[in-house]
Structures are given as C-alpha cells and as structure tokens.
N, C-alpha and C positions, 0 to 999 in steps of 0.2 A: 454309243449304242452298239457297235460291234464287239467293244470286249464285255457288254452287259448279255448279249446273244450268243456269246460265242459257247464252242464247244465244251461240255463239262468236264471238268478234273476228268482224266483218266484215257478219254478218248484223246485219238493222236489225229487231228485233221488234214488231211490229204486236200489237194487243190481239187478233188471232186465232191469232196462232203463238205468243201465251202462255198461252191460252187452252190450246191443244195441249199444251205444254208442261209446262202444269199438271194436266192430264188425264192424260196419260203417268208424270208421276211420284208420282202420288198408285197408280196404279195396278200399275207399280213395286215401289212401298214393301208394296203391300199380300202381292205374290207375294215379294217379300225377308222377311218376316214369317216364310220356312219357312226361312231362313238365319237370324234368331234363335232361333228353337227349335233350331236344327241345333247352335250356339255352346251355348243354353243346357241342351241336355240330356244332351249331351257332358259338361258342366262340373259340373254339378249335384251330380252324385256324390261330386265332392273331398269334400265339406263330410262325407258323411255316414259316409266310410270308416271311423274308427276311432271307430261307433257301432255299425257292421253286425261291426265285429269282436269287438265285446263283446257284441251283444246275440245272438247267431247260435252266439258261441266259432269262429269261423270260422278255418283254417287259413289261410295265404299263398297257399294256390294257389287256393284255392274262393274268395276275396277276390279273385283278381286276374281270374279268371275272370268274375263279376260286373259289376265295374269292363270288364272289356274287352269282354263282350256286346252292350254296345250298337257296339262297333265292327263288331264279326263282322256282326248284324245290317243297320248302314250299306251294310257290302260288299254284301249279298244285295238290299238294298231298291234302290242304285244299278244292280246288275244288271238287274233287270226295270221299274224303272222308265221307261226310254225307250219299250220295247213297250208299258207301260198308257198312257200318253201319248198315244203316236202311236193307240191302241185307241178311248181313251175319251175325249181333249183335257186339255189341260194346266192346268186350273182343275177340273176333274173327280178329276186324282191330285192336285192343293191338299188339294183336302177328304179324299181319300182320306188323303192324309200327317196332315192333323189330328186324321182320327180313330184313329189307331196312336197320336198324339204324348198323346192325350187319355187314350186305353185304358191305354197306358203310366205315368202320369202317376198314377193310380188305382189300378191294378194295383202298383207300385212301395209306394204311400206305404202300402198295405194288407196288404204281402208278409210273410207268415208261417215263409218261410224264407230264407237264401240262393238255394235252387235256384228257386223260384217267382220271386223275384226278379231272378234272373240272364235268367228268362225274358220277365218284361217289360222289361226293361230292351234285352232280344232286337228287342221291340217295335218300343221305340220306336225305336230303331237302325234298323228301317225307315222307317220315320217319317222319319228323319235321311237314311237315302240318296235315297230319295223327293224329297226337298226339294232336295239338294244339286244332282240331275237336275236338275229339272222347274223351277227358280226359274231359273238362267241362260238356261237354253234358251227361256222365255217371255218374259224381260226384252228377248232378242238377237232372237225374231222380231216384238215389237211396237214395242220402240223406234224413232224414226228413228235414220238412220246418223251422224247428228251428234252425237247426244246417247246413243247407246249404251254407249259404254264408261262414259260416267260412270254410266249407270243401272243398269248390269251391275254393277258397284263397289260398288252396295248392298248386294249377297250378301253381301261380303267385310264390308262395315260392321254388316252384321247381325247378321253370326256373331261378330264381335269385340265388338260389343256386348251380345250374348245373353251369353258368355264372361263378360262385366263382370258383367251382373247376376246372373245362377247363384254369381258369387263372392260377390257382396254382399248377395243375398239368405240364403245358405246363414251368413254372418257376423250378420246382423243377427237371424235365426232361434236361431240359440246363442248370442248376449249375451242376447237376448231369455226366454231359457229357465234359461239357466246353462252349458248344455254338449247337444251336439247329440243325448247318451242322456239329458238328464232330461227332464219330461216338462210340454209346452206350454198352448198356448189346446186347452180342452176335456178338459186330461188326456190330449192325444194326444202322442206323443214329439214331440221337435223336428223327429229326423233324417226323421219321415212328412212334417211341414209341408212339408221341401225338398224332397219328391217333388210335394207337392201343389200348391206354388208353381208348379209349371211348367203346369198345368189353365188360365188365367186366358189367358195368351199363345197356348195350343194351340186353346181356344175361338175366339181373335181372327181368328187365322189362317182356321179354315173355316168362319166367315163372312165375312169379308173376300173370301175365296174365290168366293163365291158372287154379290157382286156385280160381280163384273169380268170384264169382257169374252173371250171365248175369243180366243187368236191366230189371228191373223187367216189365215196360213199352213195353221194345222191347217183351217181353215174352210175353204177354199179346196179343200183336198187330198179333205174331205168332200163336195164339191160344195154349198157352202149361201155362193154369192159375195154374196147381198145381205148377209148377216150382216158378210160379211167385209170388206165394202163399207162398213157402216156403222161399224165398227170404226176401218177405215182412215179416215174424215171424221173421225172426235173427233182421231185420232193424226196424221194428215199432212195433213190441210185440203182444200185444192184439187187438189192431186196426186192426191189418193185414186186415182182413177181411173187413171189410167196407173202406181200403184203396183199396181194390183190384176191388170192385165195383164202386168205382170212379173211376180208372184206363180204368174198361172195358167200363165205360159207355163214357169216352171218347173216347178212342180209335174206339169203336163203329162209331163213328161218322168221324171216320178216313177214309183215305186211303193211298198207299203210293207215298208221296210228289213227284210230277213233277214240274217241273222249269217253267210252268203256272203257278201252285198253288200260285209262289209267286211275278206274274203279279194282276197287278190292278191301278188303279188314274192315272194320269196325266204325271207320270213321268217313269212307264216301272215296279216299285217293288210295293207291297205294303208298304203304308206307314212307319207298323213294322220293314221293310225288308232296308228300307233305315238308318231309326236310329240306326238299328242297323249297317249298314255299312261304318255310318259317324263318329259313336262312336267307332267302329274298327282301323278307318284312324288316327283319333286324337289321339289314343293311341301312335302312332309314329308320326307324325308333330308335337308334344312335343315337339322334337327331342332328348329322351333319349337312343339312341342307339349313336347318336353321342356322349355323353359324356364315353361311353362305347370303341368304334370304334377307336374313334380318340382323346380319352381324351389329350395323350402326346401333342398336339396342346398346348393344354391350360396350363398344366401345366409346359411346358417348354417355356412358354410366361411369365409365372408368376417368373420366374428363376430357375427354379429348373432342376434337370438332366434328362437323357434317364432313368436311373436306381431311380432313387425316382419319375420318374411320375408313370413308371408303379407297386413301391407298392403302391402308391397313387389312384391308380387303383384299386388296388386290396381291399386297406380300403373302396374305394367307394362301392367296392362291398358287401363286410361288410353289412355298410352304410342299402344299398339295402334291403340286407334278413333283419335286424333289422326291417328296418320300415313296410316290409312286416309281420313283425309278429303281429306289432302295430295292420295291417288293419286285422290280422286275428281275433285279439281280440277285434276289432271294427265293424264291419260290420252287424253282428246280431245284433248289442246293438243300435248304432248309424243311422243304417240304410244304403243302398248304395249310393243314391242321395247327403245324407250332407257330404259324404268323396270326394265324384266327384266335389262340389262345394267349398270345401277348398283347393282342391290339385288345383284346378285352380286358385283360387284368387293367390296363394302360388308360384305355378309356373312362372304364368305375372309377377310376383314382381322380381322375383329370374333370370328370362329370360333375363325382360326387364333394370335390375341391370348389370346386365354380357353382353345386346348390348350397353349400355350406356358404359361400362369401356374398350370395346375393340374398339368401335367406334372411343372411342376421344385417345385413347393411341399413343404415338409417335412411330414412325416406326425406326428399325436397320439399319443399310446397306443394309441389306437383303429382306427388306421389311418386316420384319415380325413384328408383335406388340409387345411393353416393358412395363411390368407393374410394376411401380417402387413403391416400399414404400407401404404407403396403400391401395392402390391401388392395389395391386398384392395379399393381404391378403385380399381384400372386396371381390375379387374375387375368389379366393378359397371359405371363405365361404358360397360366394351368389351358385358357381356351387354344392356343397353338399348340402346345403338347400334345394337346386331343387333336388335332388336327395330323399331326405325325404319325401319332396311335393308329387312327382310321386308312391314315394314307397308305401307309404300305400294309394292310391287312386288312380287314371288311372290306376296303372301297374297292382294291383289284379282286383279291382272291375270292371274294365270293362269286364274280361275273365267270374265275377263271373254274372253280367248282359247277358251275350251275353249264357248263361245256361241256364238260367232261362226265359228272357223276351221274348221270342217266343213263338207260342201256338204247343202246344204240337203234333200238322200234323205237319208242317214243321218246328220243332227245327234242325232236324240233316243239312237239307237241305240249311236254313236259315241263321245256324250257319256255313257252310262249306264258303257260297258266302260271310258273314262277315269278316271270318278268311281271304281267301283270298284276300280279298281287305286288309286288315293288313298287308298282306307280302308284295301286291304291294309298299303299304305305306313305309314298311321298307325299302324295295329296293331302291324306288326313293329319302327317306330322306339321306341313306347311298353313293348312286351313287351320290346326287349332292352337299355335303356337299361338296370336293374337289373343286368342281367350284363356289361354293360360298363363301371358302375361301379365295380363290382370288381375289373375291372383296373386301374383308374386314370380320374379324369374327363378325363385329359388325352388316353387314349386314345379316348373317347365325343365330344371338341369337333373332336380329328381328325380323326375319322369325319365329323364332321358339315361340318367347312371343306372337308373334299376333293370331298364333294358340293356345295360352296359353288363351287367352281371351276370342278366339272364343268357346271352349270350351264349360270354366263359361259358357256364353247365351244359348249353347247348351243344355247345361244339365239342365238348369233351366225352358227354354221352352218343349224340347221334354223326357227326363226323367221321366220315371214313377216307385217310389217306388214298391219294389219287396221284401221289407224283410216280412218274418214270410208268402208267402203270399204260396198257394200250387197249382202245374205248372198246375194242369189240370183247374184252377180259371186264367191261364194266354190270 
C-alpha cells in the first residue's frame, strides 16, 4: 500500500512530505472504515437468508423485504446526511454512522421477528448511506490534490473488502456450527453470530472517528481557522498557509447549501447536479451487484454446485479488491475519465458476451439455462472479466468523482442527492433481477450491457477530468 500511495513520478520526497503523507493516509483509512461497514453490512445478510426463512416461516416477499431494508434505509441516511455534515462536521456523522452500524448490529442478531428485523436492519442502512456521504467528501477535502484520487479509492477498497469479509465470515460461522440455523458458541444460532460479527468493525469505526482531525474546509466555513490551520500543517506542510487562504476565500463566498442552491436549467438540478446523479445510477445498472447477489444463478447454470458457486463467489470477490487496488495505483497517473472509458468499452464486451451465451443456451426441464462445453467456461470467464472491468473503474472512480466534482457550497449536499439516487439504483437493479430472470438471463445481461454502452457516451460527452486539479478550482 505505500509504494501504491507513494509520491508521484517527478516529486522528490523529503522525510517531511512522507511524513505528511503518512498522516493523511492513515487518517484516510480510518474515515474508509465507514466503506467497510458499507460492503459489509450490505453483504452480511446472504449468509443468513435461508435461516431467517426457516426460522420466521417467512414468505418470499416478507424475506425480500428484510434483505432490501437496509437498501431503503441507505437511500434515506444518504439523503440527509450531507445537511448533518455540513451541521455538525464530518467526523461528528463518522460516529453518528457508528453508532446506527452498532445499534443495528445488536438489534439484528437479537430480532425476534422478521419485522423487528427488517427494522433494524432499516438501521443500519442508515448507517450505510451516512457513510457512503460523509467518507468521500472528507477523504476529497483533506487529501492533497496529488494524492486524492488514490485516497478517495479507499471507499471503493473498503467496500470490496467489507463485501469479502461479510462473505467469509458468514461461511466460516456455518462450518463452524454446521449450518447457519443450528446453534453456536454459547448456544446462540449461528445465523445471530453473523449479525454480531459486524459489532467489532462498527466499534472500530467510531473510535477511530474520534481521533481524527475535522476537515479542515468544514473548519474554515465554522470560523475556527487555527484549527484548520493546524490540520492543514500535519496534511500539506509549509503550504498550509496559503492553502488556508484559498480555503477561506472560497468559503467566503459560501453559505450553507439549501436544496435551491441545487435548482437551476431546464430540467429541476443544476446541470453538475444531474451528472452527477446519472454517474451515480450507472454505477449499479452495470448490474454488479447482481453478480454479487445472485451470482449462484450463473454459476450453477454453468454446472457447478451450491457449495463451489459460492467459493466462486468468494474468488470473485478476491477478484474485486485486486483490481480495486489496480485503480488505486492508477487513477492519479492515468487520470479518472480514461479508467471510466475502458471499464466501459470492457464491460459492453463482457455483458453483451454473457447475454449472447444465456440468450441462445438450451433450456432443462426446469426451464433454467445449460451451458454445455465451452460455452459454460466462455462464460465464466466473460462474468469475471467484467468484474475486473468494473473493479478498477466504475466501482472506485466514480465514489472518487462524486468527491471531488462538485463545487465546494454544495459538495456535501450534492454529494448526499447522488448517493441517494445510487441506492435507489441498487434497490430497483437488485429487486427486479428475479423478474427478469424469468424471462430469460439473456434478457437481464442485455439490460445490463446497454447500460454498459450507455455509460462509454456518458463519460465521454459529460465527464470532466479532475486529477491533480484543487476542489476550491472545481
């Protein structure tokens, strides 16, 4: 991770810009902490569904409902999260997101019904939008501008990581027990432990919280400049000072963001305000959470069992933090635009490969699709290629854009109505997969390659490069 961090070609690092350097991404890591919880509380749940369907007798709908509250929930917490922010400072909604992630985490392993359940799990899904806010938007106003994108990239490595372990804790919990409804250490079920498991990283978080420095912008905007003064010395060195009068002369020109502010043109947002909320949606009409969600679809189409899809799952996920470490070592260098523009070519290819091979595949008794010979191994490979595609570009760079490309009055604001429309996206790509797989998966990879295309155009017409650039210049 320090030669992925480290200084860019050309700069000569002194033992006090490492110094800095090492300051910033320890501090960083610690606000990316709410992007693991984000990955792993989202994920958590796979392990424990068909324990809450036995032990509850839970219908399909009251089950799916459950499972998607913590989405619902995300949507609401990303909503207002930019206004507790901007309210209270952005290490202030840290601890606030901790303590939902902790409440939830207690509340879940303890739930006496589905509906109690669905309620915390409501929870913590605040918790999760909270974080998804507040972690980019603190990473983009403290980092320098050299080393931004790659520190904003942590979100993305976070959540792909969180993702991992939610999987492989929820596995290692039911070998551990026998099966995720028998019953564990202490005589408690399993399927409680995998709610309980997530308490240990939710702690981390808001404490962690608590020793790290406020940004330095929000400081600035409160009027409390030595603070932010001092902040800027650990982070930018000798610059501090003329970073802090840039700071103030924008802020100056600030106030704080009303949901006017981000009215304007033809169509209800400012223009800003909508690319970013198109570049939000596309992150998921991907559809990588399907491959995540419901991967065993696919690979128990290809032939393989219940018990090798989901390590196969779990490699994906691998898979995943790998090529997110690619774009963390890419992004400053390469730029954000030309990784948003490869993962798309990459994606259509890889999409529209995998609706081409389930479209024409012959059907079992069952109606479900067989993919015989090579055909079942083009598509293995085509669905992890997309996963490589997505990894090092949509999945970090767009968290690390939606930091940065807003103007510094309504980032937090901006960034919250983005977020939000992201978990809609998730919701409705997650909710209607099931009924698109019943018309065919071939018609569900369609769906998802043509937002693969639409993308590319996306990013090529409204896209504007943000590396090296500095947010108060945005």
């Amino acid at each position: 991770m320090a030669d992925i961090l480290d200084v860019p070609a050309g700069r000569r690092p002194t033992e006090q810009s490492e110094a800095h350097t090492g300051r910033i991404i320890l501090i960083s890591l610690v606000a990316a902490l709410g992007g693991f919880l984000f990955g792993f509380d989202t994920s958590v749940i796979n392990g424990t569904v068909g324990a809450l369907e036995t032990q509850f007798a839970a219908s399909s709908w009251a089950l799916g409902l459950a499972v998607s509250s913590a989405l619902v929930g995300s949507a609401i917490g990303a909503l207002f999260a930019g206004s507790v922010a901007d309210r209270f400072g952005r290490t202030r909604t840290m601890i606030m997101a901790s303590d939902l992630f902790i409440i939830s985490a207690l509340g879940s392993g303890l739930a006496f019904s589905l509906w109690d359940l669905s309620f915390w799990r409501l929870v913590g899904g605040l918790g999760v939008g909270a974080a998804s806010v507040v972690a980019p938007a603190y990473i983009a106003e403290s980092a320098p501008a050299h080393l931004r994108g790659r520190l904003a990239s942590l979100q993305q490595l976070a959540i792909v990581v969180g993702i991992f372990v939610a999987l492989l804790g929820d596995f290692a919990i039911a070998r551990a027990a026998g099966s995720a409804s028998s019953p564990g250490w202490f005589g408690i079920t399993a399927w409680r432990w995998m709610f309980f498991s997530g308490l240990p990283p939710a702690i981390l978080y808001g404490v962690g919280a608590l020793f790290i420095p406020e940004s330095p912008r929000y400081l600035v905007a409160k009027g409390r400049e030595e603070e932010a003064l001092r902040v800027l010395r650990d982070i930018e060195g000798d610059t501090a000072p003329s970073k802090l009068v840039e700071i103030r002369r924008s802020v100056r020109q600030d106030r704080r963001p009303l949901l006017a502010d981000l009215k304007g043109g033809r169509f209800g947002f400012l223009p800003i305000v909508w690319i970013g909320i198109v570049l939000a949606m596309l992150q998921q009409f991907v559809g990588i959470n399907v491959i995540f969600y419901y991967s065993s679809v696919l690979w128990q189409a290809v032939g393989y069992s219940e018990q090798s899809s989901l390590l196969i799952t779990v490699i994906t996920s691998v898979t995943n933090i790998l090529t997110t470490l690619v774009a963390i070592a890419c992004v400053d260098r390469l730029g954000r635009k030309p990784l948003l523009l490869i993962g798309s070519a990459g994606m259509a290819l890889t999409l529209g490969l995998l609706a081409y091979l389930f479209g024409n595949a012959p059907m079992d008794a069952l109606g479900k699709p067989v993919l015989q010979g090579s055909a079942g191994t083009t598509a293995l490979i085509a669905a992890n290629l997309y996963v490589v595609f997505f990894g090092f570009s949509w999945g970090p760079v767009v968290w690390v854009l939606l930091g940065e490309m807003f103007p510094n009055r309504i980032r937090a604001l901006a960034l919250s109505i983005a977020a939000m429309a992201q978990w809609v996206a998730n919701f409705a790509v997650s909710a209607s997969f099931p009924a698109l797989k019943a018309l065919g998966l071939g018609w569900a990879y369609g769906l998802y390659a043509a937002a693969a295309v639409f993308s590319l155009f996306f990013a090529i017409r409204f896209i504007k490069e943000t590396k090296g650039r500095e947010l108060e210049s945005m």
